[in-house]
C-alpha positions in Angstrom: 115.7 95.3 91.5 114.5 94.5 94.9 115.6 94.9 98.9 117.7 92.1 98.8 119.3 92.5 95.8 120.7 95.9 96.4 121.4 94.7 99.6 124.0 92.6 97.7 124.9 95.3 95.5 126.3 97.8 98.2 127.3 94.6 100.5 124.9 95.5 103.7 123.2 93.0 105.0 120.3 95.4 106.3 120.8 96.2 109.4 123.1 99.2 108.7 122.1 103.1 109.4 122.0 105.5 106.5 125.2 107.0 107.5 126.8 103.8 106.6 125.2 102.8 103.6 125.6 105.8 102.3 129.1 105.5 103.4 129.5 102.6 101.6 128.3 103.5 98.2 130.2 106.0 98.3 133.5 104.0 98.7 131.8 101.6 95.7 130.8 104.6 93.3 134.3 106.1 93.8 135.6 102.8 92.9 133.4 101.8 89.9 133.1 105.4 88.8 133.4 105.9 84.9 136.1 108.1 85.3 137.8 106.1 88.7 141.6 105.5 88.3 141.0 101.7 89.5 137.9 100.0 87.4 136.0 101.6 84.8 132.4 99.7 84.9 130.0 102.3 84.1 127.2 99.1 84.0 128.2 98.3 87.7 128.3 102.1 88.4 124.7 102.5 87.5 123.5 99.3 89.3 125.2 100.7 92.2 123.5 104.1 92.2 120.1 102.6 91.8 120.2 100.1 94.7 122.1 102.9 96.7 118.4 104.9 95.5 116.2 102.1 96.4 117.8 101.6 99.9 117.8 105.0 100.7 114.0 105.4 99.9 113.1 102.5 101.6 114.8 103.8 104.7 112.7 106.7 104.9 110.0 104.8 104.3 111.0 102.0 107.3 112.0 105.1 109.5 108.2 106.3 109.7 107.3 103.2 111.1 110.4 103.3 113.7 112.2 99.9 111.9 115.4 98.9 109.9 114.6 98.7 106.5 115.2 95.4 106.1 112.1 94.5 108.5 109.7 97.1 106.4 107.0 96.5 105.4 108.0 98.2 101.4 110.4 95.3 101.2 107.4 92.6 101.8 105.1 94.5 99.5 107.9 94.9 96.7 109.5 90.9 97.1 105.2 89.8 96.8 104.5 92.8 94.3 103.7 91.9 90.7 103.9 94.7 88.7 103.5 94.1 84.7 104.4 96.7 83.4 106.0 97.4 79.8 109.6 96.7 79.8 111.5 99.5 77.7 115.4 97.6 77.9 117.2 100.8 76.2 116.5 103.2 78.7 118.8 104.7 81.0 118.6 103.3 83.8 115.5 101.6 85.9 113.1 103.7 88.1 110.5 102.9 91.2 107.1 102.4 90.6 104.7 103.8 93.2 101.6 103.7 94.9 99.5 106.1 96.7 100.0 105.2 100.5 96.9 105.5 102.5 97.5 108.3 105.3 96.4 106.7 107.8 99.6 104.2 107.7 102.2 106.4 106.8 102.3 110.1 108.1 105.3 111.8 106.1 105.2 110.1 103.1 102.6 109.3 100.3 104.2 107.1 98.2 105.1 103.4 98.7 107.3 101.7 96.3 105.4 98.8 94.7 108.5 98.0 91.7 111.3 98.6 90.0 111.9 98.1 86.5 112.6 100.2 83.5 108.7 100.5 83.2 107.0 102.1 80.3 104.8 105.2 82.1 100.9 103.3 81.5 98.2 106.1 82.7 95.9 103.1 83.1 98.4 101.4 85.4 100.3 103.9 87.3 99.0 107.4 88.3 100.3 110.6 86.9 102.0 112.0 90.1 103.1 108.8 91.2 105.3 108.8 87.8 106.3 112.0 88.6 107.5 111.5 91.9 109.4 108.2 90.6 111.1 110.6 87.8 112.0 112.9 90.6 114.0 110.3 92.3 116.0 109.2 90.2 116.8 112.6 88.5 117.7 113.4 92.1 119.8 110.2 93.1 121.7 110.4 89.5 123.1 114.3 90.2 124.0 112.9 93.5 126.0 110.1 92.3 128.0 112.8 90.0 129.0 114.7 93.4 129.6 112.0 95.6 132.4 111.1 92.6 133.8 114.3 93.3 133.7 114.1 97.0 135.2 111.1 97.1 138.0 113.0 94.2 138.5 115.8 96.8 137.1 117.7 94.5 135.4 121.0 95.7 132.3 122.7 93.9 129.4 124.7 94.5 125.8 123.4 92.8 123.8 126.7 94.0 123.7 128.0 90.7 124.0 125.3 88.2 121.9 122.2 89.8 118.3 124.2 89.5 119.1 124.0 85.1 120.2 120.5 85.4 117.6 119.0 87.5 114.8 120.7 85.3 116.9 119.2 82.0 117.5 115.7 83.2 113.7 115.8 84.4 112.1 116.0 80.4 115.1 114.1 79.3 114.3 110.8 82.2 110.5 111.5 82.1 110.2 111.8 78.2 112.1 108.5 77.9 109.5 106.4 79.8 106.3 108.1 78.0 105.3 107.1 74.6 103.2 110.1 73.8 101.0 108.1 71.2 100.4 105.6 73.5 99.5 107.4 76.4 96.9 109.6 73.9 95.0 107.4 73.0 94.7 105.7 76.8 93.9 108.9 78.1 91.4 110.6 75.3 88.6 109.4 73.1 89.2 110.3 69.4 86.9 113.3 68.7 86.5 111.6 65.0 88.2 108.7 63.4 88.3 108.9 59.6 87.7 106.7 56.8 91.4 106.1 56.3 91.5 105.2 60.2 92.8 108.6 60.9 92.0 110.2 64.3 91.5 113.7 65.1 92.1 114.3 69.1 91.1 117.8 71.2 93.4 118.8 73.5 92.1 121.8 75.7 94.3 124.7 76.3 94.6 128.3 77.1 96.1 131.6 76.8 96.3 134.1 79.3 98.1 137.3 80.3 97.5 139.6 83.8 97.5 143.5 82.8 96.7 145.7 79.8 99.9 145.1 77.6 100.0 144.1 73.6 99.5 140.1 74.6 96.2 141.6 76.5 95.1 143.8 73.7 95.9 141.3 71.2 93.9 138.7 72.9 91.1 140.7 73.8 90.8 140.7 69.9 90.3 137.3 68.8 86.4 135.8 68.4 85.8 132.7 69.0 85.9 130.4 65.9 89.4 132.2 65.7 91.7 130.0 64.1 95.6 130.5 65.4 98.9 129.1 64.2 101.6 127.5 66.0 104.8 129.9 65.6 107.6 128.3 67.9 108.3 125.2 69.7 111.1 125.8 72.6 112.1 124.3 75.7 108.7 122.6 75.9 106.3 125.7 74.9 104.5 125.9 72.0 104.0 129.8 71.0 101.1 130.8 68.6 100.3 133.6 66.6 97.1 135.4 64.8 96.5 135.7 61.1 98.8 138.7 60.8 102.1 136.6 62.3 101.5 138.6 65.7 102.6 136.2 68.9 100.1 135.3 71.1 102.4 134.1 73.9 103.0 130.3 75.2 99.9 128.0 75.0 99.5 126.2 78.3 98.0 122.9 78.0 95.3 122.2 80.8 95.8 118.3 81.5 99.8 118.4 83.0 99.6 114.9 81.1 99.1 115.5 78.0 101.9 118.4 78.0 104.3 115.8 78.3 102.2 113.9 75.3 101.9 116.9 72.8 105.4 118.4 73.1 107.0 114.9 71.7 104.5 114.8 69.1 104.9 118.1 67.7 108.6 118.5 68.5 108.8 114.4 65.9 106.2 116.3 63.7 103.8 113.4 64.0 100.9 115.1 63.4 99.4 117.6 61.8 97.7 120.3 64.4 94.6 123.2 63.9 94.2 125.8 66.8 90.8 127.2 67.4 89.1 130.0 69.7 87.0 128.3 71.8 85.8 130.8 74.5 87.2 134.2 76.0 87.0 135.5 79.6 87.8 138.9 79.9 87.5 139.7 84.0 87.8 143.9 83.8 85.8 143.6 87.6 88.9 145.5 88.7 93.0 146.4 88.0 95.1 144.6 87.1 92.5 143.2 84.2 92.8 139.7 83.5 91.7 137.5 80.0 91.7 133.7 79.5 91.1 133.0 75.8 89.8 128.9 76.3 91.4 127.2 73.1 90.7 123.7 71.3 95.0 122.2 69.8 92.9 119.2 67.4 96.2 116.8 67.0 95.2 114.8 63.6 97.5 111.2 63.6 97.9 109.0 60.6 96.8 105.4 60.9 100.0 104.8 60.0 101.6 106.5 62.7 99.3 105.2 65.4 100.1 101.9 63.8 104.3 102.6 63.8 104.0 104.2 67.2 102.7 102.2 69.8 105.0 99.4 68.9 107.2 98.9 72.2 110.0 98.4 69.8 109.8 101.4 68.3 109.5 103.4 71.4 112.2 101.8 72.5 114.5 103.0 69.8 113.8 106.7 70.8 114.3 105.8 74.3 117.6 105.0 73.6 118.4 108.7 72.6 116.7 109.9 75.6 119.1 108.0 77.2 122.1 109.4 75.1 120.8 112.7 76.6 120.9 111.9 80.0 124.4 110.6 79.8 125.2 113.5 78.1 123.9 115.9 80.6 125.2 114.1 83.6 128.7 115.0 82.1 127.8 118.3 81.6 126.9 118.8 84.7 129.9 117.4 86.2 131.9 119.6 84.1 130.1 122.4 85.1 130.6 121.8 88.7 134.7 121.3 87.9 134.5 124.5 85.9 
């Protein structure tokens, strides 16, 4: 979706503030709303809360530079902008694409929107916090769109308490759905070895750490390096190991952010098989409170069949479809929980 076309979405011609096109999609949200009293068209809802998204970013954008929207320099960029990117057509709904913006042209903002598309996350294409700024977005714009319905119900709430859960749930859900963990492995690392069978074997480098002499700090300042750990528990997102006497070890933390949202999938679809090793340990005991790092090697072991089955867009897309399932699933949760 570009300018123009959500221009003909919410019916502006682009020279409206963002008082009024906000006040317009909200009069066309209310309308199209899946649970609206007049039309039910959840497909024309969505389209409407994503050019209402792309407008509104683009505004900020045109407002650093002191111009309507429509004369912005995004929109030339993104009607001239080829992105070609992976198209994943089961996903929830589409997404911006971003650049880096050079600082020099743009003072309070860092990101110009290049795309839009339902775009498969490419590390070699698009850059890490660009993707997560896109995610951001939308996670953002789609809990909006659930309380404009109920503004425009009369309906009163408070999102204080509840909207911190959601936003951090609808953020895996929306980012996992555009990240094909396999995929994005084997762009980002080597193989440490590939096997005869065409196996690979991957290292992932991780740590555990704990601040203060408690049973995770005495535990830890008892493994040797060569240590081999086990993984224990895999729960919102955290993979927790123990030793070779079942005692936990705490949370791993995974040291490249990318490849935490690359290892969780894998493990959580039990794609591969893992081995957790005692790399190094720094113990700093300089002064209170003591602190110990144990540095740790997570070798992720893939089939060749799996790499083979994985990478397949039409695969991925499959799975993205029950990401999307998710979503839906939490945005009415969430409106439910700002009802109740």
């Amino acid at each position: 979706m570009n300018i123009d076309e959500a221009c003909k979405i919410l019916g502006v011609n682009g020279n409206e503030n963002i008082k009024e096109i906000k006040t317009k999609y909200r009069e066309l949200i209310f309308k199209y709303h899946p649970d609206s009293p007049d039309i039910n068209d959840s497909r024309k809802a969505q389209l409407i809360n994503e050019a209402y998204c792309l407008l509104k970013s683009n505004y900020k954008l045109s407002k650093n530079r002191n111009r309507g929207y429509n004369s912005s320099p995004t929109h030339k960029a993104e009607s001239r902008h080829h992105f070609n990117g992976k198209d994943l057509s089961l996903a929830y709904c589409n997404r911006n694409v971003y650049e880096r913006a050079d600082i020099n042209v743009i003072n309070n903002d860092s990101f110009i929107n290049i795309a839009r598309g339902k775009f498969l996350w490419e590390p070699d294409k698009e850059d890490f916090d660009c993707f997560i700024h896109s995610c951001l977005v939308e996670v953002t714009s789609l809990l909006e769109s659930v309380e404009l319905a109920l503004d425009s119900k009369g309906i009163e709430y408070d999102t204080l308490k509840i909207k911190p859960f959601f936003q951090m749930q609808l953020f895996n859900s929306f980012a996992m759905s555009f990240i094909n963990p396999v995929f994005s492995l084997r762009k980002i690392l080597k193989a440490n070895a590939r096997l005869d069978n065409n196996d690979r074997i991957y290292e992932i480098h991780a740590n555990l750490s704990t601040v203060g002499v408690d049973d995770y700090y005495k535990r830890l300042y008892a493994l040797k390096p060569g240590t081999v750990l086990y993984p224990t528990k895999l729960k919102n997102n955290r993979l927790t190991v123990s030793n070779n006497i079942g005692q936990s070890l705490g949370n791993l933390s995974i040291k490249d952010d990318r490849l935490l949202y690359i290892v969780i999938p894998i493990l959580k679809r039990k794609l591969a098989t893992v081995r957790i090793v005692v790399n190094s340990i720094d113990n700093n005991r300089a002064r209170k409170p003591y602190r110990i790092n144990v540095n740790i090697s997570l070798f992720i072991k893939l089939t060749s069949e799996v790499l083979e089955r994985e990478i397949q867009i039409e695969h991925f897309n499959e799975i993205t479809k029950e990401h999307a399932k998710a979503i839906e699933s939490l945005l009415e949760e969430y409106e439910n929980a700002l009802i109740n």
